[in-house]
Every structure is written in structure tokens, then in C-alpha cells.
N, C-alpha and C positions, 0 to 999 in steps of 0.2 A: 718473409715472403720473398722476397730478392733473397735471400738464402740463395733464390737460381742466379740473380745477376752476378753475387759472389763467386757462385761455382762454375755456371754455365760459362760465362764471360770473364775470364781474369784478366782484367782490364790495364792496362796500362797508357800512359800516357806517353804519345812519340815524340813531342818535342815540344818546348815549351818556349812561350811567349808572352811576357806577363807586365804589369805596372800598376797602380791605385791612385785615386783622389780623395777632394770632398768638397765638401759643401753643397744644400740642396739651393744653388741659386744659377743665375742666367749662366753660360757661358761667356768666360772673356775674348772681347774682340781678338785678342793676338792670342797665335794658336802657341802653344812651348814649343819652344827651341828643340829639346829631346824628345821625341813623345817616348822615351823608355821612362819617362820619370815621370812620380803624379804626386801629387801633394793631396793627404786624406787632414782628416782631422786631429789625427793622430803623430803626423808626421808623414818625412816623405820616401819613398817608395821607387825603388828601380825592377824593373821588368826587362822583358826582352820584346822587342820592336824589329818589324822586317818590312818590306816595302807594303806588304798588303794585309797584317792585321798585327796586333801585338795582345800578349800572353802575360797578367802576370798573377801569382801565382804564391800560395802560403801566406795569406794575407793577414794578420790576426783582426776578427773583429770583436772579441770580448776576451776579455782577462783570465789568465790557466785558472780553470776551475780546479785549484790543488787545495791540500789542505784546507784551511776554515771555508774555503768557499766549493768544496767537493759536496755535489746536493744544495747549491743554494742558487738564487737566479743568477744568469749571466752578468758579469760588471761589468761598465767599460774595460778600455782597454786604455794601459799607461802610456802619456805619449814617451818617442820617442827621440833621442837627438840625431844628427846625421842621417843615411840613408837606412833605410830595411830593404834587404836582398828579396826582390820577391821574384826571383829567378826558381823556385824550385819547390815545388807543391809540398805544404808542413805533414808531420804524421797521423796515418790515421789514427782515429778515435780508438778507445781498446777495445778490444774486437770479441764475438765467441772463440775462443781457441779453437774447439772441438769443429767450428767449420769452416773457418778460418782457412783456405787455399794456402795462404802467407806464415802460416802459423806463429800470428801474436807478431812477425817483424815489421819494424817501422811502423810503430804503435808508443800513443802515449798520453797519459792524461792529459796534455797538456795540447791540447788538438784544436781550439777552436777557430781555424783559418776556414780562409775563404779565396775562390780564382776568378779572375776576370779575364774573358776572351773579348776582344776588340775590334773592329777595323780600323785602319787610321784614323787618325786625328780629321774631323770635318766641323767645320761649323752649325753645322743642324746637329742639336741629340737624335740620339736613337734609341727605338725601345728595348726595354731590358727585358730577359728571361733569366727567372732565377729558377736554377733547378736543385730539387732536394732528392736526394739519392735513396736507393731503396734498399733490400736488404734483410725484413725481418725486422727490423729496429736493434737488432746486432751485430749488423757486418755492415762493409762498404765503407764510402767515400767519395767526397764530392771531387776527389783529383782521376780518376777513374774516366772519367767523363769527356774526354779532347773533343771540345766544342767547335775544334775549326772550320766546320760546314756550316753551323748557322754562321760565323763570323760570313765564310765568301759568298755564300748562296744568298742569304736573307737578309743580309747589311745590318744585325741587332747586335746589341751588345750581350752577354750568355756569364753569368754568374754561378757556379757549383759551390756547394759547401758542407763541411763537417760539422755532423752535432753527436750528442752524448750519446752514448748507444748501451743496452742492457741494463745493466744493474745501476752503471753511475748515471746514466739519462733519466733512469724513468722507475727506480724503488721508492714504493710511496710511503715508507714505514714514518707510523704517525708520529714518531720523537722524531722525526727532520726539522719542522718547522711548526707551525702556528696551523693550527686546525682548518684543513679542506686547503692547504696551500702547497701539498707535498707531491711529488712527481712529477712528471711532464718538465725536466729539468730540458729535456732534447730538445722538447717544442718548445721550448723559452730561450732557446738556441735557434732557433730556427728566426725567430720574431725577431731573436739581435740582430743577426745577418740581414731582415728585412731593414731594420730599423738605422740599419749601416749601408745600405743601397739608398733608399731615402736621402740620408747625408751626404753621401759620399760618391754617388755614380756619376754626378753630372762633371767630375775632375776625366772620367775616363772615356767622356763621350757619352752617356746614357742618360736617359731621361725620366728622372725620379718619378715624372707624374704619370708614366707608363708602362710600368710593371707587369708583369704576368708571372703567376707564382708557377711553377708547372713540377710535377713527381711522377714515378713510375712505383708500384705496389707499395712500400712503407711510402715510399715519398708520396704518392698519390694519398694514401690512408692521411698522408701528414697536411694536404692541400686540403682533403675534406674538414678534419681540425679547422683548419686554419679559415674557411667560408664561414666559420659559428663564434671561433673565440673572437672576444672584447677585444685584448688585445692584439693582434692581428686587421683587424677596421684600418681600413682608410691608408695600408701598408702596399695595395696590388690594386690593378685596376681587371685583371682575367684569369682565367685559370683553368690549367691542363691536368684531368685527370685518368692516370694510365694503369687501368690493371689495378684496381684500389679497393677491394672487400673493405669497403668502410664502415662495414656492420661488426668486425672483428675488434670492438673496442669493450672497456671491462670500466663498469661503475668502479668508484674510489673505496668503498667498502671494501669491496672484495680484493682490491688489489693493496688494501692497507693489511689487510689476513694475509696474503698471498708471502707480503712484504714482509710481515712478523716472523713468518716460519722462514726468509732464506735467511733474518739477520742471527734467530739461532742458529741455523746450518754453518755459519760463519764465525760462529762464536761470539755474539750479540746479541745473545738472549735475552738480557733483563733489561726490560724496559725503561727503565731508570737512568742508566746509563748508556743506552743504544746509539745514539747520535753521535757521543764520545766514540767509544768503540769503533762504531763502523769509521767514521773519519780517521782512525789512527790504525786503520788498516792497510800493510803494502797492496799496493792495487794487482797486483796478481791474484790476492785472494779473492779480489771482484770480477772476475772476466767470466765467471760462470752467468749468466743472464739469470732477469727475473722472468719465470716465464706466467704471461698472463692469459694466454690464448691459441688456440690451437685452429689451424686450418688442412683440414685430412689428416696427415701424419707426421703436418710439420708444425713447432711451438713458433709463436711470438713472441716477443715483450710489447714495449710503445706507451703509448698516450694514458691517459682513463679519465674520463668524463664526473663532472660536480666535482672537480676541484677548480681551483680561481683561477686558473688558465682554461681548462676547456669546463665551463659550467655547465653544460648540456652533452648528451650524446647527440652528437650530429648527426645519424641519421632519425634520429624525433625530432630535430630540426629541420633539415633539408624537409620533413614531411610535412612540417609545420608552416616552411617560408621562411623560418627566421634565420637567412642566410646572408652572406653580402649580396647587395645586386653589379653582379658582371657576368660579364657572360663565359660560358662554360665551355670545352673541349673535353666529351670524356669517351671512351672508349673500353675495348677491352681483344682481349688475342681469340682466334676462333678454336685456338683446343690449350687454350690457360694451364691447366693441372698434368699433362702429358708428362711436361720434365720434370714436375715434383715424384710422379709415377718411376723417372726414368733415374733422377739418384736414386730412389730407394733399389732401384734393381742393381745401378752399380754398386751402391752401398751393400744390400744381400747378397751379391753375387748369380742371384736366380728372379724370376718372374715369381707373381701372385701367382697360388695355385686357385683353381676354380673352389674349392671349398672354403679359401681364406675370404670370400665376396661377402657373406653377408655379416663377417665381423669384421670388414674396414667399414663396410656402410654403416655399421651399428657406432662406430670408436666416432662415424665424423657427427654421423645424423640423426641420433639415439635413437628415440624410441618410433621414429616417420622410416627407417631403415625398410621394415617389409613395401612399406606403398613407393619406395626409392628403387627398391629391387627388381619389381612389378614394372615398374617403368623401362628401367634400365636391363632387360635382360640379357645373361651372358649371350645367348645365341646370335644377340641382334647385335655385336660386337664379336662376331666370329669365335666365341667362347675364350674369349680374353679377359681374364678378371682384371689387368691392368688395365684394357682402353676401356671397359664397361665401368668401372671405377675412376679414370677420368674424365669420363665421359660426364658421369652424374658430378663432379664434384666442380668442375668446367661450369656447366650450367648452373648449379645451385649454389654455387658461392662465387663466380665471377661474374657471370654472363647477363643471368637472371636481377641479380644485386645492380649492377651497374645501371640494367635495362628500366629498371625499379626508380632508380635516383635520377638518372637520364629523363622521365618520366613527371617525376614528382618538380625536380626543376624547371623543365621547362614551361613551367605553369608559369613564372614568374620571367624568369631568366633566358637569358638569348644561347639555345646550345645546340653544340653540332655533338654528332655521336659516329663513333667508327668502330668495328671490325677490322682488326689485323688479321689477313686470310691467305699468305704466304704459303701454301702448302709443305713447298719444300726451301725454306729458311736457313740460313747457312746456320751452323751448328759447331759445338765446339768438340775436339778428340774425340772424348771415352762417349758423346752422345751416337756418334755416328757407325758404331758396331751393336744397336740398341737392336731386339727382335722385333719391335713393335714401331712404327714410325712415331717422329715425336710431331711434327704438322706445326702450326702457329706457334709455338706457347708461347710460356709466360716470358718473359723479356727478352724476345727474340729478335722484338720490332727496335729494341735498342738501339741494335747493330745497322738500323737504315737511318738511325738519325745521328748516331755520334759515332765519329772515329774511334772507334774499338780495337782491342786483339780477341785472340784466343777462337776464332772462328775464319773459315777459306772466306775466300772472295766475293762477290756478288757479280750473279752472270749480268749481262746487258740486261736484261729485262727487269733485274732485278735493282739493279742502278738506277733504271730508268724510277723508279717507284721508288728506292731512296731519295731522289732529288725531289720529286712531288711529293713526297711527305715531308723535306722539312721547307720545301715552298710554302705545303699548308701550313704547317706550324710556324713558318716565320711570320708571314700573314697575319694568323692570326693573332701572335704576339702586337704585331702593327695594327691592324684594324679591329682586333675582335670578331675577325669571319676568314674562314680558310679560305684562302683558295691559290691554284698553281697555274702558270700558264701550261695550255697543251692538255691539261688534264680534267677530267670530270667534275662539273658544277657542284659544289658541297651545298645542298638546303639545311637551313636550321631547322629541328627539330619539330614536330607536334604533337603532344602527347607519347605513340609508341612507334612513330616513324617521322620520317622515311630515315635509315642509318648511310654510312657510305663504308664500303667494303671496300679495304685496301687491298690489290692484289698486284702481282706482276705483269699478270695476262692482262691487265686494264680493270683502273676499280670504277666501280658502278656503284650506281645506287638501289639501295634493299630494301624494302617492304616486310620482309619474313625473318627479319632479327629475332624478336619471341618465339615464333613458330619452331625458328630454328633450334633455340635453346627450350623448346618445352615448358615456356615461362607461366605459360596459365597453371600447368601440375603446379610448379614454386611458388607461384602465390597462395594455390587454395592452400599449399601446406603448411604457409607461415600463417593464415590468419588465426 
């Protein structure tokens, strides 16, 4: 799903600024001498320090998952003697080649760091926001991310990080390990990095007891996990979720099938010895992903539910309540599936023609396709089989979904809900000779909260609406409730309103979020 943040946004980091601590206890009266240096539990750690926030950066928080331990949970991490250079973000994780911007460079099994963005050294902690990158669950990187506006705007502490991705995160083939224990190796990467925030933030100025998990599309998919799993408990005190079809996840059965058929393709056929095999494979032969799920015309891999890390599908959960209680930020873009529409036209080189309509509705939405069609007609989309088909797929797999969960939470749980409504959102090259406008989509709202590339400017107005959004987001990393000065009141939730629309022109607050997205059709069509 971030397939777009991969492509859309080739993200790089401007400049870096880095250091690490540990231990989850008070702060010591005397502040260090260098704040470019932090002592973790692991050993100590140099960054880069400047007058107003310090960076650091490649951090490891669990042991290369190489050899015996390729597919198995995350271990510590060995200490080490003297300093660790955390001057320079570690390699990403291995990546799909095939979409891969970078193709495969500066990639390595050996990936499991983590970066810490700072303000200086103060004697109050500060809350942390830990963010998980998105992606598809094949691409990305949490160095990607130059956190340095929440550092000056919001005064929080902002933590990015890499976990397992494809075939070595997340193959569930059942010779890995001990029955219902296999897979979700990423999100047991994720838990260590929590579980290394916990120990280790309050060295860098952050305050263990006030976490906020926060993701955009896999990473958001990875926040919903992370509300249901055992593991995960008592790890975050809030949580931001962005752009996150959290319905897109695959029981363990099917993805131990899914699993069997790639480790023959791999040459790991017999089950006997499978576990041998795949481990004693060069990891070039693994970059092809497992794919377990499909959103329009793009695959997934990720998570899969009743195994000992996610024992539940989490959304039977969030339906059920049996969620953490904190309070919630979830959202989603007002035209989501636009740029998935918009590689496929640069990847074709042409538009949908109007007769290819009702076999992409059929490929996403099987056999509900005629009553999707009926809805969604070309006409009412100026005979555009692309935005007619973003259109519906916008709605019924983000819009709708999220409005759903946004819904079902706030029965319990304290939540605010937004629309990204940007119309015209800066955008990266080959988007911007597109015939069709691309409007919101999917990780466009990125580019208003983190120091990005690969996208122009943002005019005044639009600046204006980058800083109020990560005012609310810092916010509510601090208090558990948005809000910015100068900007529009954020209400918590009730039931199917009221939402707040982000916009340049001034966000407001909405009423007609379902209306908008056609949610009552979505619902009669899932019961």
C-alpha cells in the first residue's frame, strides 16, 4: 500500500542529527556534558547535536536477524564496547526489487535500526511518537522520514524504524517454528523497537510512559495489529491511524498454503527439510515477496491473524472492543486509490479503456462488481474508467473501512477522525503530466507532516495547513486530543460524526463524511 509512499515520494533524508540512551527511569539531575552522546543499554552512542534539536540515527535495536536466527523472533541486541556511530541512518530492510525506486541498493538483511529525532537536552521528558513506515509491507524505511518539524513545532521526541519486509518479515511456512507461532516476524520487530523505546528513551529526553504508536497505510495496518496483540499491551499510551484498510489481513491457514507454494518456487519444497533450506538461502533469492492480499491491482504481504502474535483478526476485535483503551487519531485521504490508478497508467503507458470497467471491478470486488458498477457509473465520472474506478475503490476499501472502525471505536475509546482534502497536493514528476487529476491520495498528507523530497513546494496556504497538522498531531501525541492554535476546534468523535476536513482554504468540520463516501451502499454490501 505505500508501494505509493515508495514511488510517489523517494524520500530522502537532508541532514542528520542523531544520539541514543537507556533506561526506563527518572532523569538525572545533571544534564551530559555532550548531548551528541547517550548511553542505551546496550552501549553508548554518538549522534549529531546542533543548537535546536539533535539526530541520531542507525540505531540497532535487536540482533541481524542472519542465519539461525533468519525467521525467528527478534533477540536482543549484543552490547557493545566504545562508541556506536549513530551519525548515519543503517540499511534498509530488503526490499521488492521489482518496485523498488533504489533497485535493491543500500539494503540488507541485516537492518534492524532505529532513529531518534530530539530537541535539546531539557529536564522535563517529552512525549514520544513512534512511527512505523508504510509501504505494502515490502518497501520503505523508517530513515525516509526527517522528522525535524515535529522536533521544532511540537517539542516531542519522533522515533522511525525498520522492520522485516516480504518474504523474510512475514512467510508463515509451517516448518519455521512451533505450530501457530510462524510469521508476523516484522511485527515482532516492531514490539522490539517498542520494547527498546520503553528502556531506552528516557537517555534522549522522551518519556517512556507516553508513547504514541502512529503509521501511514502498512504502518497504520501495523497500529491496528498492534491495538489487539498481547504482546504490544501496556507498550503506547495513543495511536495514529493513516490511510490503513485494516480489513486487508489473511488468517494463518491460508497464508501457511500461500507460504508452502513460494518455498517450492524457491526450491524448498519438501517439507522435511524446509526450514533448513530456506535459511541456507543467499538472500537475493528471498526479495521476491510473499504476497497474501490484494488491494485493486496492487498485492500485499504483512501480518496474518491466530498466530501467537496477532491471535485475532483485529478488525473482529475493534468490533468486539477488545482493543487497548487509548485514544485513537484515525483518518483517511479524500481520493485514497487516485495514485494507485496513476502508476498503473504510468506503468501501462495508457488509461483504462471504458470496457476494461467491469473487469477491474470484478478482479477487486468479485461477485458485488454489477451492484459497484450501478453505483459508480462511468458517466457520473465523465466517462473515465480510471477516476470511476478510483472512485469506488477510494470508498470501499479506505474511506468506508476506516468510517467503519472510526465508528465501532468510538464506542469505547476517545477518537478524533480526519479527511485529507487538499485538492491540489504537491505531487512528485511523472504524477504531474497524469490526464486525470490525482486530488488527495493516498500519502500525499506525508509531505505536510515530514520533511520529504521528490515533490515542489508548498504554497502559503498550504504551509499554512502543514503546520496545523503537525500542531494537531503533536498535540495530540501530548495530550491525547488535537488541537492547533489559530485553527479549527477538533471534536472527538460520536458514533458517525462529526469528522474534520483538512484543507488549505481552512479545515472545518463535516457531518457528511459517509454521505460522502456512499457508506450506507458499503455497509449493506458487506453484511
Amino acid at each position: 500500500m505505500s508501494r505509493i509512499v515508495r514511488c510517489a515520494l523517494a524520500l530522502l533524508i537532508v541532514g542528520v542529527l542523531t544520539v541514543g540512551c537507556g533506561g526506563h527511569a527518572e532523569r538525572p539531575a545533571a544534564l551530559p556534558p555532550d548531548p551528541s552522546v547517550v548511553a542505551t543499554s546496550a552501549g553508548l552512542l554518538r549522534g549529531v547535536a546542533t543548537l535546536d534539536k539533535r539526530h541520531f540515527a542507525g540505531i540497532p535495536y535487536a540482533a541481524p536477524p542472519v542465519g539461525p536466527l533468519r525467521w525467528q523472533p527478534p533477540q536482543p541486541v549484543r552490547p557493545w564496547s566504545g562508541v556506536h556511530d549513530a551519525t548515519k541512518v543503517g540499511p534498509r530492510c530488503i526490499q521488492d526489487e521489482g518496485s523498488d525506486l533504489e533497485m535493491g541498493r543500500q539494503t540488507d538483511e541485516d537492518c534492524l535500526t532505529l532513529n531518534v529525532w530530539t530537541p535539546p537536552p531539557a529536564k522535563e521528558l517529552r512525549p514520544v511518537m513512534v512511527w512505523i513506515h508504510g509501504g505494502a509491507f515490502i518497501n520503505g524505511n523508517g530513515g525516509m522520514y526527517d522528522s525535524r518539524w515535529f522536533v521544532d513545532r511540537g517539542d516531542i521526541v519522533v522515533v522511525t524504524l525498520n522492520y522485516r519486509l516480504g518474504a523474510l518479515g512475514f512467510l508463515a511456512h509451517p516448518a519455521l517454528g512451533p505450530a501457530g507461532a510462524v510469521g508476523n516476524y516484522g511485527l515482532a520487530d516492531q514490539q522490539a523497537a517498542l520494547r527498546w523505546v520503553r528502556d531506552n528513551i528516557t537517555a534522549f529526553g522522551g518519556d517512556p510512559d507516553k508513547v504514541t504508536i502512529a503509521g501511514e497505510s502498512a504502518g497504520a495496518m501495523s497500529v491496528c495489529d498492534h491495538l489487539v496483540a498481547p504482546g504490544s499491551a501496556g507498550l503506547f499510551r495513543a495511536a495514529i491511524i493513516q490511510s490503513g484498510p485494516c480489513q486487508a489481513q489473511l488468517a494463518l491457514p491460508a497464508a501457511e498454503r500461500i507460504s508452502a507454494d513460494y518455498a517450492r518456487e524457491v526450491g524448498c519444497g519438501d517439507p522435511a527439510v524446509a526450514a533448513a533450506c530456506l535459511r541456507a538461502l543467499p538472500v537475493h533469492k528471498l526479495q521476491k515477496p510473499v504476497w497474501y492480499d490484494r488491494i485493486g491491482e496492487d498485492t500485499l504481504s504483512g501480518p496474518v491473524y491466530g498466530s501467537a502474535v496477532l491471535p485475532e483478526d483485529p478488525m473482529v476485535a475493534l468490533r468486539a472492543g477488545r482493543v487497548a483503551d487509548v485514544p485513537i487519531l484515525i483518518g483517511t485521504n479524500r481520493d485514497e486509490f487516485t495514485l494507485f490508478v496513476a502508476l498503473q497508467y504510468l506503468r501501462a503507458g495508457r488509461q483504462y479503456a471504458a470496457e476494461e470497467y467491469p473487469g477491474l471491478l470484478e478482479n477487486t470486488f468479485g461477485p458485488e462488481a454489477p451492484a459497484v458498477a450501478a453505483r459508480y457509473p462511468l458517466q457520473r465520472h465523465g466517462g473515465s474508467a480510471a477516476l470511476a474506478y478510483a472512485a469506488a475503490v477510494t470508498d470501499g476499501v479506505f474511506a468506508c473501512v476506516a468510517a467503519r472502525m472510526a465508528g465501532e471505536l468510538s464506542g469505547a475509546n476517545r477518537v478524533y477522525a480526519y479527511q485529507f482534502d487538499d485538492p491540489h497536493p504537491p505531487t512528485p514528476e511523472p504524477m504531474r503530466t497524469l490526464p486525470f487529476p490525482v486530488g488527495a491520495s493516498h500519502s500525499l498528507e506525508l509531505r505536510y507532516l515530514f520533511d520529504v523530497g521528490g515533490a515542489p513546494a508548498l504554497n502559503p496556504a498550504q504551509q499554512q495547513l502543514s503546520n496545523q497538522m503537525i500542531d494537531y498531531w503533536s498535540r495530540f501525541v501530548t495530550d491525547g486530543a488535537p488541537s492547533a492554535p489559530g485553527a479549527a476546534d477538533w471534536p472527538q468523535l460520536d458514533g458517525a460524526a462529526p469528522w474534520m476536513s483538512l484543507r488549505p482554504d481552512g479545515n472545518r468540520v463535516i457531518d457528511d463524511f459517509d454521505a460522502q463516501h456512499q457508506c450506507e451502499f458499503w455497509a449493506g454490501l458487506s453484511r
